[in-house]
FIDOZA-894662 format. One line per 4 residues: number of its first residue (from 1); their letters; for each residue x negated, y negated, z of C-alpha. Coordinates in steps of 0.1 Angstrom, whole numbers. Layout:
NUM	A	X:Y:Z  ...
This chain:
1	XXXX	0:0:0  -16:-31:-7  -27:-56:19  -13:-96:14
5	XXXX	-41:-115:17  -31:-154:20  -46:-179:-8  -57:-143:-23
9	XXXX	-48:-145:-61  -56:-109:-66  -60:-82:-36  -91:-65:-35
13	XXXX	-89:-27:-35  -93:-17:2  -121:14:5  -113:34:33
17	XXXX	-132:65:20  -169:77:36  -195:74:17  -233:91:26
21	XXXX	-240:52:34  -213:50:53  -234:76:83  -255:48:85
25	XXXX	-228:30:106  -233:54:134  -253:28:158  -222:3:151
29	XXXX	-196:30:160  -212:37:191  -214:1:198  -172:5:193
33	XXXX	-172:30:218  -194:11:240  -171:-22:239  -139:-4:241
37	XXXX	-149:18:277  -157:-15:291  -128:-36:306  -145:-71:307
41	XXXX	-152:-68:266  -133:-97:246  -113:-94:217  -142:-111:195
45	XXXX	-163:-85:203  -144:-61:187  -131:-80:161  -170:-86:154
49	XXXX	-176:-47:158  -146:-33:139  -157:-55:109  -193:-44:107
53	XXXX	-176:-10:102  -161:-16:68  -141:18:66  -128:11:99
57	XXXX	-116:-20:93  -101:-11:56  -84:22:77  -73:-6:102
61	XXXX	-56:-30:77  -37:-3:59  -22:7:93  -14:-29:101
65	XXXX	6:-30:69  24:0:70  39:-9:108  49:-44:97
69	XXXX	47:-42:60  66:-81:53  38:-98:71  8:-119:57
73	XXXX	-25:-105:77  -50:-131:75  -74:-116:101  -89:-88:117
77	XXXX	-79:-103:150  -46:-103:138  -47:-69:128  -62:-56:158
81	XXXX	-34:-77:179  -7:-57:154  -24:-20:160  -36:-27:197
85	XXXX	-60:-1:212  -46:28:205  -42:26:165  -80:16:164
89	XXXX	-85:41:182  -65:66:159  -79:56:129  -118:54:147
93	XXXX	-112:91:155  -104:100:118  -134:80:105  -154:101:127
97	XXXX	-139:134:114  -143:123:80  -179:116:88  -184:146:100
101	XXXX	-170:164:71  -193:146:46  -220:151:69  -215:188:67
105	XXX	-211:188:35  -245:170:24  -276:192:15
């Protein structure tokens, strides 16, 4: 589904497949993990983390849109707000499956 992007005259494809450069965001995930155990981490941290994480954050936007499909998402602050904790979470845990899998899967 695609993502309304305000100001956008054409929305950019969202990747949220893994690539074999994609294991190289390892140190960044466990950063994720790091900031989302600890209760005194702000929202900008993990705004700031999520994005680093590219697949994360496209998995993140499509999930954003699919619960509230009529609104514009300018943000990732705004789609983290819209997902909350728990759908980050969800779509951090299939990342790292998906990792996995390719990982496995590599010579």
């Amino acid at each position: 589904m695609p993502i309304k992007l305000v100001g956008a005259k054409k929305e950019p494809p969202l990747n949220t497949s893994v690539s074999p450069a994609d294991l190289a965001h390892l140190d960044s995930i466990k950063e994720l993990l790091r900031l989302l155990n600890d209760q005194w981490a702000g929202g900008n941290a993990l705004v700031i983390a999520v994005d680093r994480i590219k697949p994360l954050s496209a998995r993140c936007r499509v999930r954003a849109q699919l619960k509230s499909p009529d609104r514009e998402l300018r943000s990732t602050e705004q789609v983290l707000a819209l997902i909350g904790n728990r759908g980050l979470e969800a779509e951090l845990l299939t990342l790292l499956e998906d990792l996995t899998i390719l990982k496995a899967s590599l010579p």
